[in-house]
N, CA, C and O of each residue as an XYZ file, in Angstrom:
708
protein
N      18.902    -51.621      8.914
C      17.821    -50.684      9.029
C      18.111    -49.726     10.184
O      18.740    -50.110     11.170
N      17.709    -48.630     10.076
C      17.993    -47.592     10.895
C      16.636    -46.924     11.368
O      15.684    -47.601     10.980
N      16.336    -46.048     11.931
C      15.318    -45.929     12.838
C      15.293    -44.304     13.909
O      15.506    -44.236     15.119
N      14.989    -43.254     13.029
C      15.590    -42.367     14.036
C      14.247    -41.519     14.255
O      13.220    -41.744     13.615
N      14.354    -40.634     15.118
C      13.055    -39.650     15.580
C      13.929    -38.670     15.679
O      15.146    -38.510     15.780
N      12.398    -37.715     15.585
C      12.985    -36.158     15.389
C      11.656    -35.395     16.406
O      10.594    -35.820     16.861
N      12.215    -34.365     16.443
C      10.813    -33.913     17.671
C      10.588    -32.593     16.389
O      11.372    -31.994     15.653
N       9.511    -32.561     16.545
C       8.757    -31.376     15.706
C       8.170    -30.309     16.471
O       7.334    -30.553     17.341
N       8.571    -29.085     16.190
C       8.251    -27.813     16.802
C       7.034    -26.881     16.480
O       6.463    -26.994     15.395
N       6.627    -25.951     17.420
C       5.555    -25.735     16.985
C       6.249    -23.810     16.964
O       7.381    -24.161     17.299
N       6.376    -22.348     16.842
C       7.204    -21.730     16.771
C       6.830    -21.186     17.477
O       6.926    -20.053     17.007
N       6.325    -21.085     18.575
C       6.191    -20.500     20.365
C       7.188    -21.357     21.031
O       7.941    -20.857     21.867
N       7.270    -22.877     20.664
C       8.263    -23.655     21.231
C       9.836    -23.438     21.132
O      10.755    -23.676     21.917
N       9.781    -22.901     19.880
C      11.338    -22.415     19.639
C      12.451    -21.758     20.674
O      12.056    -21.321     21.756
N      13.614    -21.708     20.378
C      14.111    -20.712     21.119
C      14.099    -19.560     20.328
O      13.837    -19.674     19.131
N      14.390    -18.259     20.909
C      14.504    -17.105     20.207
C      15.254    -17.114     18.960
O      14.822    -16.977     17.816
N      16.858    -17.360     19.500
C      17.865    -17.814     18.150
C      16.787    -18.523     16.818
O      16.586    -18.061     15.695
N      16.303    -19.623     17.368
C      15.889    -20.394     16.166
C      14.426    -19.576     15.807
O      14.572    -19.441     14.592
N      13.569    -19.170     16.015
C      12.403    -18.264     16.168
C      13.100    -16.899     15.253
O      12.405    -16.220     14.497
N      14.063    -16.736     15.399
C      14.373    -15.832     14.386
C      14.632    -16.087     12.918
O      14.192    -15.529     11.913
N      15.710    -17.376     13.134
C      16.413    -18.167     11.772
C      14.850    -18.418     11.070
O      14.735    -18.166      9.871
N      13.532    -18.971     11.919
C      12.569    -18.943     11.487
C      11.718    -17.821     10.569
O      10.988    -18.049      9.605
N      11.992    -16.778     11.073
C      11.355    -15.289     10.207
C      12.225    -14.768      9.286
O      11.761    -14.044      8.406
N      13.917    -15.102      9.336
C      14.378    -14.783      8.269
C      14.152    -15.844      7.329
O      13.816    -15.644      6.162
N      14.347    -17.027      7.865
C      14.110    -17.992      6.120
C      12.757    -17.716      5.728
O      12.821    -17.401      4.539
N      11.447    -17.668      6.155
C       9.914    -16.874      5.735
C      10.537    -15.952      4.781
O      10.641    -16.257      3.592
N      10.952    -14.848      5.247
C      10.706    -13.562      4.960
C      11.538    -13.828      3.569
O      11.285    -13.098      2.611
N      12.562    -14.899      3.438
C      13.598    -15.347      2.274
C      12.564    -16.331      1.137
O      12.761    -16.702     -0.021
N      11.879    -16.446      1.705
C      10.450    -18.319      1.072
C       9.747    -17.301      0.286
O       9.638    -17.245     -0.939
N       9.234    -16.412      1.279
C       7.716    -15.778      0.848
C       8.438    -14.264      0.357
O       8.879    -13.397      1.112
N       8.406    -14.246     -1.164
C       8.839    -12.983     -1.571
C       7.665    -11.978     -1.895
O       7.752    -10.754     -1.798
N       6.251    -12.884     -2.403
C       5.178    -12.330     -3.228
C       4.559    -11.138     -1.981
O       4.304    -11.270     -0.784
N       4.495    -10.214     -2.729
C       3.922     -9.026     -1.536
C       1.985     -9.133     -1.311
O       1.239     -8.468     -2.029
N       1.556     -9.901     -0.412
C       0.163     -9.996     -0.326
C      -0.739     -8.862     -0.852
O      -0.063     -7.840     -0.734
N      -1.768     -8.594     -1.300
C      -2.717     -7.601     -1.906
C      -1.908     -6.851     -2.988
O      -2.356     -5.760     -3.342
N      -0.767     -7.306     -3.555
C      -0.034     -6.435     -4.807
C      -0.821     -6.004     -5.584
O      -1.146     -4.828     -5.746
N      -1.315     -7.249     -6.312
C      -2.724     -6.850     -7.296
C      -4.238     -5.938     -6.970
O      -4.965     -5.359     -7.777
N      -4.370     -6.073     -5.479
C      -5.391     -4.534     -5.118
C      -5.019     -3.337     -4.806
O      -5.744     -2.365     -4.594
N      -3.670     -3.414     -4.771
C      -3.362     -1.572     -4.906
C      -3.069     -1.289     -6.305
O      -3.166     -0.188     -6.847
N      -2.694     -2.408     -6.849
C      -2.487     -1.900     -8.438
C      -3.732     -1.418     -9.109
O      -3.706     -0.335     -9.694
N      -4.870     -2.173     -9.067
C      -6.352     -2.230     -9.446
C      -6.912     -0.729     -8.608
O      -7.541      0.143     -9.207
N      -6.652     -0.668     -7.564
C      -7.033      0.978     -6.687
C      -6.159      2.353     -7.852
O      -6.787      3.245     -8.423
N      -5.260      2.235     -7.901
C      -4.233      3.155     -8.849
C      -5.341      3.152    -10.281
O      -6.125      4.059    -10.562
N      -5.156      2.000    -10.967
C      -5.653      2.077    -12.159
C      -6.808      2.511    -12.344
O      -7.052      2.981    -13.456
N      -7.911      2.487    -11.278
C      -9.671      2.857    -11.095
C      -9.587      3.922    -11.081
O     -10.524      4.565    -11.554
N      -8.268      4.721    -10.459
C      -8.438      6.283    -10.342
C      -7.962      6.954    -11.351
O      -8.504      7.983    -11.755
N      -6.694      6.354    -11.973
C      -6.284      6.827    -12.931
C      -7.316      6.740    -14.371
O      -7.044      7.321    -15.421
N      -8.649      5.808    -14.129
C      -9.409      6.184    -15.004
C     -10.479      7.134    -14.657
O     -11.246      7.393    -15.584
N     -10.710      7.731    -13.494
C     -11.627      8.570    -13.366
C     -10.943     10.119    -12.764
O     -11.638     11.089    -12.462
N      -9.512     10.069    -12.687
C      -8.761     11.065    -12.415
C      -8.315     11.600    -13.520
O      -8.088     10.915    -14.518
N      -8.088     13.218    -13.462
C      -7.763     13.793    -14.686
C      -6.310     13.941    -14.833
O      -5.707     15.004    -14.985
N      -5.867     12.885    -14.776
C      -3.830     12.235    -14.587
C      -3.992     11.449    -15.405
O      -5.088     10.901    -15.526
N      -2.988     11.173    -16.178
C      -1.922      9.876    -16.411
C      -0.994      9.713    -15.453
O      -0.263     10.534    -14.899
N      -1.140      8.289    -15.297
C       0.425      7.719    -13.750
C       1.475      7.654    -15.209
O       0.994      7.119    -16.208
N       2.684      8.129    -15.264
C       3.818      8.216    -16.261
C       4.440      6.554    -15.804
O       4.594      5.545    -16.492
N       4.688      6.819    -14.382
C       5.729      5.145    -14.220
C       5.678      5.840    -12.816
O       5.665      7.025    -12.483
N       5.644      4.101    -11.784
C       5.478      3.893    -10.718
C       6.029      2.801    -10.547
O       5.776      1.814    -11.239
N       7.360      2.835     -9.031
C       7.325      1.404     -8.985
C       7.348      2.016     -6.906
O       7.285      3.157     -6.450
N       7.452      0.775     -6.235
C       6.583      0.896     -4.850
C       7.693     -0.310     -4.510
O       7.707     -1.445     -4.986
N       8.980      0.507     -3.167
C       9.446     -1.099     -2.723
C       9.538     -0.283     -1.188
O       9.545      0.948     -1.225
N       9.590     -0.792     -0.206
C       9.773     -0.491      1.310
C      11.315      0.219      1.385
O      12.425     -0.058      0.930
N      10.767      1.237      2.177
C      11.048      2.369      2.606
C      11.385      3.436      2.060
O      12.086      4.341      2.514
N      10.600      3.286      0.508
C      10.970      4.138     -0.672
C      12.034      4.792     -1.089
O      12.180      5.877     -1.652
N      13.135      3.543     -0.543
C      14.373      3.266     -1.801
C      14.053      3.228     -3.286
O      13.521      2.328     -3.936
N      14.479      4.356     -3.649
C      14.344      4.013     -4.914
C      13.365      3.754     -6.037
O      13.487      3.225     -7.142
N      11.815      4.600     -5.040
C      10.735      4.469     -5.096
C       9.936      5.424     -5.343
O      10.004      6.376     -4.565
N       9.043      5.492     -6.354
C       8.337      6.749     -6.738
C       7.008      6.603     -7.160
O       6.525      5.476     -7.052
N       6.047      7.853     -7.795
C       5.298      7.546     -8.615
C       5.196      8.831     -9.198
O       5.369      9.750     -8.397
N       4.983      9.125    -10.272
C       4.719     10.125    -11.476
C       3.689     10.427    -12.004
O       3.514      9.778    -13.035
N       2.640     11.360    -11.701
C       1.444     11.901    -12.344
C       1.803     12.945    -13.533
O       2.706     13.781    -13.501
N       0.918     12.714    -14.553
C       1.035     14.075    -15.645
C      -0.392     15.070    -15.597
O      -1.358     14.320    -15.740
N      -0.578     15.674    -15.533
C      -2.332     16.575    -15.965
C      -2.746     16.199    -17.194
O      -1.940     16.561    -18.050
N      -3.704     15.601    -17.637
C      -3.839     14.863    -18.443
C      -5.829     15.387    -18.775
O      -6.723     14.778    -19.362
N      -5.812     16.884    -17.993
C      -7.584     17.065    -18.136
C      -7.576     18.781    -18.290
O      -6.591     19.483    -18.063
N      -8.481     19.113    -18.588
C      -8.310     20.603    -19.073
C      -7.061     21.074    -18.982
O      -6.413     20.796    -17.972
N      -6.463     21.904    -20.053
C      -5.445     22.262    -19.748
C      -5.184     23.421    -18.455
O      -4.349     23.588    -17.566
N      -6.361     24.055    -18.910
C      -6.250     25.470    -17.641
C      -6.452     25.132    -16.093
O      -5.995     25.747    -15.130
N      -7.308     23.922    -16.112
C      -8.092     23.685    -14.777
C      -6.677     23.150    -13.992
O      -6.447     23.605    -12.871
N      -5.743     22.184    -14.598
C      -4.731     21.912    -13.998
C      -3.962     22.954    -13.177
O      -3.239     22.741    -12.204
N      -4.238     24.034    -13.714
C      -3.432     25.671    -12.899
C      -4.439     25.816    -11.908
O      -3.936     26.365    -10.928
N      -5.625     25.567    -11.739
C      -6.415     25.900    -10.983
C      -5.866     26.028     -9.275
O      -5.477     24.958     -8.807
N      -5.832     26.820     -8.664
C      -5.680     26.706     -7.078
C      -6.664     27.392     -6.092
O      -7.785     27.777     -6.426
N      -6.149     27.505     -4.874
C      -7.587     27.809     -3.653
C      -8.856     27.630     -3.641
O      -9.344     26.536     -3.358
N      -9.546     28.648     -3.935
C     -11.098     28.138     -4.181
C     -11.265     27.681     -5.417
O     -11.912     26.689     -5.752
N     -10.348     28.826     -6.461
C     -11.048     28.095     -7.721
C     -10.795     26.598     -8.070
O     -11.196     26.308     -9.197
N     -10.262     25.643     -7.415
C      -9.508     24.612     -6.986
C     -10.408     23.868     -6.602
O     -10.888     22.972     -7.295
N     -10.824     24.202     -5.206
C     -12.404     24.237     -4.344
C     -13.617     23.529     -5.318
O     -14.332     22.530     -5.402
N     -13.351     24.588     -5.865
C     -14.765     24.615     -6.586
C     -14.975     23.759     -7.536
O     -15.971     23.039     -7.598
N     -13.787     23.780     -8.572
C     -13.793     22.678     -9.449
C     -13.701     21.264     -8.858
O     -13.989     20.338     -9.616
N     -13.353     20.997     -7.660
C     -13.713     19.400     -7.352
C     -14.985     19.281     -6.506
O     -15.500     18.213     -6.174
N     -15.447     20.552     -6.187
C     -17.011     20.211     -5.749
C     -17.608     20.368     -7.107
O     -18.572     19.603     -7.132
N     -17.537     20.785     -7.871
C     -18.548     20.849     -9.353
C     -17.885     19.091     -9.847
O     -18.670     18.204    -10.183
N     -17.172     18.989     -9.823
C     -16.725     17.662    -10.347
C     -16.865     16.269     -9.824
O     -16.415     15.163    -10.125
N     -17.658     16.756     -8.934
C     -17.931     15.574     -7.838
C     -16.679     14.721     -7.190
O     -16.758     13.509     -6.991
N     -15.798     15.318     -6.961
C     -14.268     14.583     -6.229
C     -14.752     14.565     -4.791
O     -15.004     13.429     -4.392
N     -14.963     15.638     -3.825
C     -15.288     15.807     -2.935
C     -16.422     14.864     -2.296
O     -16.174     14.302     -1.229
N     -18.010     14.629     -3.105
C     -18.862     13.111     -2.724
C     -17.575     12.268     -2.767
O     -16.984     12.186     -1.690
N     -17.193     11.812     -3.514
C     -16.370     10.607     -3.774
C     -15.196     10.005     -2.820
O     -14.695      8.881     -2.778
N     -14.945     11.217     -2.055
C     -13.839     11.163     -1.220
C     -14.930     11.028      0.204
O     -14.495     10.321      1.114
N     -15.867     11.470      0.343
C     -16.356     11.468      1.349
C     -17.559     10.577      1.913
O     -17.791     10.095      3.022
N     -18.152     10.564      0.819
C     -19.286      9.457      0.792
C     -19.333      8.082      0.800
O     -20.416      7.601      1.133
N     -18.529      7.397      0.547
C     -18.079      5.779      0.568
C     -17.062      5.738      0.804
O     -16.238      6.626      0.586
N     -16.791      4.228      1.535
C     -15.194      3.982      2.095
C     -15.294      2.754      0.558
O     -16.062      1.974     -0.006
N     -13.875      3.338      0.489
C     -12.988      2.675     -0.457
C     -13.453      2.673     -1.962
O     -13.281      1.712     -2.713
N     -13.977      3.690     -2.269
C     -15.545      4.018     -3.771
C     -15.075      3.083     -4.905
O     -15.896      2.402     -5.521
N     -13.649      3.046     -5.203
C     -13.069      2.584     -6.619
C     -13.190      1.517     -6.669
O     -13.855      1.146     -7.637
N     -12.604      0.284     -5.620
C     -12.662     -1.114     -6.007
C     -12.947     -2.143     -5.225
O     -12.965     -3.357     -5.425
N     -13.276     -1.154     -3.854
C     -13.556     -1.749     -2.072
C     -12.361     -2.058     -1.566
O     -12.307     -2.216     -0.346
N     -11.224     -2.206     -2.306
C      -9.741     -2.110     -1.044
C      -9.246     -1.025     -0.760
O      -9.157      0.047     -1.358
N      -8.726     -1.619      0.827
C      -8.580      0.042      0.969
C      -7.313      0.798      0.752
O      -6.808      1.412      1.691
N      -6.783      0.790     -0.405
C      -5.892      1.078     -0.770
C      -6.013      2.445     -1.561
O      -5.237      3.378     -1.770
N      -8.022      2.008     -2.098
C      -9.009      3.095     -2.687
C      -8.295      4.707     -1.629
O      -7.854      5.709     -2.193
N      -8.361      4.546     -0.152
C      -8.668      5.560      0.775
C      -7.823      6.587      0.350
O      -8.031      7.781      0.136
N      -6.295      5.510      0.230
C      -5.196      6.388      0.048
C      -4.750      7.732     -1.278
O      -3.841      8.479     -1.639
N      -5.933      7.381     -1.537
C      -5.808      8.209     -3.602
C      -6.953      9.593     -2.843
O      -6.852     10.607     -3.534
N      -7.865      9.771     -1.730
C      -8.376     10.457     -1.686
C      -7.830     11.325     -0.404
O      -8.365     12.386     -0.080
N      -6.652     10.733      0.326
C      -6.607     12.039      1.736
C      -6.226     13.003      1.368
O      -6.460     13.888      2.190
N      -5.582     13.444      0.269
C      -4.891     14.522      0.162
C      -6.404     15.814     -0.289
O      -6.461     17.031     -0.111
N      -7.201     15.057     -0.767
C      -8.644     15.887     -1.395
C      -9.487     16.306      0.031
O     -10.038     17.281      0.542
N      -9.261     15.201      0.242
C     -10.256     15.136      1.837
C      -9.404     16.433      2.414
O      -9.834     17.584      2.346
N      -8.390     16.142      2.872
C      -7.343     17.575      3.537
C      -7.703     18.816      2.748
O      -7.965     19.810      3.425
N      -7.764     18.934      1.340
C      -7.752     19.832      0.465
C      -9.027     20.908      0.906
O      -8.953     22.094      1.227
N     -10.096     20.102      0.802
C     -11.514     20.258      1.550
C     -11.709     21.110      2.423
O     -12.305     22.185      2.359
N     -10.834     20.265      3.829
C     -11.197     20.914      4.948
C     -10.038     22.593      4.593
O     -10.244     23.782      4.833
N      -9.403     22.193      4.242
C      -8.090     23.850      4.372
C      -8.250     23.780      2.825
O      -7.592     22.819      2.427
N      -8.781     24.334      1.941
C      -7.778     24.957      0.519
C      -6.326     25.614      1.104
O      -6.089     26.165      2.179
N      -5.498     25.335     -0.001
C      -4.208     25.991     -0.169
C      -4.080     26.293     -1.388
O      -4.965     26.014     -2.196
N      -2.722     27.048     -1.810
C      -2.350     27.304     -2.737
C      -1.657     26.662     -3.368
O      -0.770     27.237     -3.999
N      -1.815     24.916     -3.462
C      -1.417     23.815     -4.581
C      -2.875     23.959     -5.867
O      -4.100     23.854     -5.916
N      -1.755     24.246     -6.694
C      -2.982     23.797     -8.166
C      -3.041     22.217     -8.224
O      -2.398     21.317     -7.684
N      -4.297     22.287     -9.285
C      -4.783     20.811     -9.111
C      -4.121     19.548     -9.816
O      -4.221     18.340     -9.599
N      -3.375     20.328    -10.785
C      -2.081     19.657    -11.204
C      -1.395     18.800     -9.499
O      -1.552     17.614     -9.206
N      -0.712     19.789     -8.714
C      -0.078     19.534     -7.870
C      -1.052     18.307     -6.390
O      -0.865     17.175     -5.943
N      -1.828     19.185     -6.202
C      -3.022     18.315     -5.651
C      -3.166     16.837     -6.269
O      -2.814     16.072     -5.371
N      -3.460     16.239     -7.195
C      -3.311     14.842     -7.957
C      -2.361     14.293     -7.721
O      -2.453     13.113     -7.381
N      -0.592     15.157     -7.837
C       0.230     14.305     -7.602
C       0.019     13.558     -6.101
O       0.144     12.395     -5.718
N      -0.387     14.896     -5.414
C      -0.199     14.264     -3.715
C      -0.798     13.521     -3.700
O      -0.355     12.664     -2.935
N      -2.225     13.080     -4.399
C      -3.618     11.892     -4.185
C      -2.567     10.515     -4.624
O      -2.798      9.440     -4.070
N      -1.576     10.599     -5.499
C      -0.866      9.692     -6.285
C       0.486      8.972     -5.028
O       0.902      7.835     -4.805
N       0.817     10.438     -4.429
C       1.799      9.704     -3.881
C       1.441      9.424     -2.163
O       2.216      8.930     -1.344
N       0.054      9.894     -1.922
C      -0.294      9.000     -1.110
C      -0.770      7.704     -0.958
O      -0.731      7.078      0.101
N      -1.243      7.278     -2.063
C      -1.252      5.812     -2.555
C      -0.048      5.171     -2.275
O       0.003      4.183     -1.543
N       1.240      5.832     -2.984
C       2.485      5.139     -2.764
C       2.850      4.999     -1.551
O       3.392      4.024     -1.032
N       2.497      6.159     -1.014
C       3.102      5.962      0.516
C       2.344      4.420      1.403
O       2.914      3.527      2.031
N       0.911      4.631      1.107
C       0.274      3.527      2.065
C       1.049      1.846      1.163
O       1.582      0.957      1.829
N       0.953      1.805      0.089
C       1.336      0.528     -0.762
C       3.026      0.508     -0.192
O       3.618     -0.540      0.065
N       3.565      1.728     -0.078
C       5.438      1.158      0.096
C       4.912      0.913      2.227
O       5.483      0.054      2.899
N       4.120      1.590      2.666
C       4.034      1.215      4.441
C       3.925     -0.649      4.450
O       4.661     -1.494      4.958
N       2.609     -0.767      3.611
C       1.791     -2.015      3.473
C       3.323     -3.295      3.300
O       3.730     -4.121      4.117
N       3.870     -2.932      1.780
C       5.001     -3.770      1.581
C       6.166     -3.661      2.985
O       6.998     -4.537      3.221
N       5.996     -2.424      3.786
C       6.851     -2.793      4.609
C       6.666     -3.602      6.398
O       7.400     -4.000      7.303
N       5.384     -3.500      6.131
C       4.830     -3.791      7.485
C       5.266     -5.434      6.717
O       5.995     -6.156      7.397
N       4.814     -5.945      5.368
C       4.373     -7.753      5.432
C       6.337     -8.069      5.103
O       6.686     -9.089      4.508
N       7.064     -7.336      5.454
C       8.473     -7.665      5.623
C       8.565     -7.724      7.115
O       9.314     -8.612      7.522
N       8.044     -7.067      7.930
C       8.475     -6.898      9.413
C       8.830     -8.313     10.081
O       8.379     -9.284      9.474
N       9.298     -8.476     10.811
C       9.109     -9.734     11.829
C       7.613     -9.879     12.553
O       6.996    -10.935     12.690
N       7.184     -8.544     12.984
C       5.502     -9.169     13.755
C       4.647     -9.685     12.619
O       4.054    -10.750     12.797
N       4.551     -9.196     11.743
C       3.675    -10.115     10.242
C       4.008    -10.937     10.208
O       3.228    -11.850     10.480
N       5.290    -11.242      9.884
C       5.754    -12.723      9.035
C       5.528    -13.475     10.913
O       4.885    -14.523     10.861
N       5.779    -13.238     11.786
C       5.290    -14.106     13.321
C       3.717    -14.758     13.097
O       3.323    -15.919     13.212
N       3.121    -13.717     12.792
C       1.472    -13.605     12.683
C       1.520    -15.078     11.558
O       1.123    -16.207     11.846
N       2.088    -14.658     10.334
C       2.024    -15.324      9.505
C       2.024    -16.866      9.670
O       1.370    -17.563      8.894
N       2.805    -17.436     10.746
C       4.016    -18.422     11.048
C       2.688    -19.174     11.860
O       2.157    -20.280     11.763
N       2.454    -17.969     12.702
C       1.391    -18.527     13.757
C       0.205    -18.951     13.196
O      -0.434    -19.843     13.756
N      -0.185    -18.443     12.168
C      -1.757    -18.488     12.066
C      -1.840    -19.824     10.755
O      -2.918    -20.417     10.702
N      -0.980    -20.163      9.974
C      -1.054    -21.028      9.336
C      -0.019    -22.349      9.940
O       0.456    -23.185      9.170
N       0.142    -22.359     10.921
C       0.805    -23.629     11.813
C       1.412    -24.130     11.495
O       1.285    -25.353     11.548
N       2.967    -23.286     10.701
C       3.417    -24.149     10.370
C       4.885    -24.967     11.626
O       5.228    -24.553     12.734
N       5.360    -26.054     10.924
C       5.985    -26.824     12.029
C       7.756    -26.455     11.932
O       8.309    -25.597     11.244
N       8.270    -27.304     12.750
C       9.836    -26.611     12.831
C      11.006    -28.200     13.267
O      10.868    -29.170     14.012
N      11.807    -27.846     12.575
C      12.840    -28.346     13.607
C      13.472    -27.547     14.260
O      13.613    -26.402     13.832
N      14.114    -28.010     15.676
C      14.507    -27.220     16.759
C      15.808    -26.468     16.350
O      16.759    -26.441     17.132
N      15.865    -25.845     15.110
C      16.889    -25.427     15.078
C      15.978    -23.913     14.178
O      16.461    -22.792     14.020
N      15.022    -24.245     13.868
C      13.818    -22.964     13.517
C      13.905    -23.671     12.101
O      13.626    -22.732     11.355
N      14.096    -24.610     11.412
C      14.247    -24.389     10.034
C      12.521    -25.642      9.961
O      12.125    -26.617     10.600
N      11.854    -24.552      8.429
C      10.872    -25.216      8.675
C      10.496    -26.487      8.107
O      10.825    -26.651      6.933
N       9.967    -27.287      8.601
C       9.498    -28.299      7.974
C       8.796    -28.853      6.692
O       8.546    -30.055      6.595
């Protein structure tokens, strides 16, 4: 019979070396991107009350290889629309309440926010983007916050947070238990 002990770590206890080996094997364990399914559900709420079709979207950190594709998919003419007459058609259309009046209106995540800064901006300055062009930006500011989001829960301070807040244990070499 044999009989051995092991000391169990807690990952403040670690050394750095192993505190790292620790966030890369995480970051290797845990592939699933947290809230995937509420930015998808934010996209789709708008794309039913937005006058777009999304063509194809895919969303990976640091937008390698990463896009999203709006079509005009609502009056044909209004899509040409720009400056005021632009203006006007999303205050007659109620875009403007919608962007301004509730945080997060579509599904309560706030992933909602990101489909409206470009309107909100639009608001305060008209320019000379038609509303064709305007939609895409509402579209690919979504992407932008969803590819930040996927890249922040890759970082080392997340996956630390992560490590820390659900306790998990170690051997002294960082590998987890």
């Amino acid at each position: 019979m044999r009989t051995e002990q092991i000391t169990i770590y807690n990952f403040d206890e670690l050394s750095e070396r192993a505190q790292q080996k620790a966030i890369d094997n995480y970051r290797a364990w845990d592939t699933e991107i947290a809230w995937a399914g509420e930015w998808r559900d934010s996209l789709e709420a708008w794309e039913k009350i937005a006058p777009v079709a999304v063509t194809y979207w895919q969303v990976s950190p640091s937008y390698q290889g990463s896009y999203i594709n709006v079509e005009w998919a609502g009056e044909y003419m209004a899509g040409e629309l720009s400056g005021v007459r632009a203006w006007k058609w999303l205050q007659n259309n109620g875009w403007f309440d919608l962007a301004e009046n509730s945080d997060c209106p579509l599904t309560g995540y706030c992933g909602d926010e990101c489909l409206f800064d470009a309107i909100r901006e639009f608001k305060a300055k008209p320019d000379s983007r038609t509303l064709a062009e305007l939609f895409q930006d509402c579209a690919d500011g979504w992407h932008k916050g969803y590819s930040d989001d996927i890249e922040y829960q890759n970082s080392d301070e997340y996956i630390r947070e992560q490590i820390e807040v659900n306790q998990y244990e170690f051997y002294n070499d960082g590998s987890m238990i």
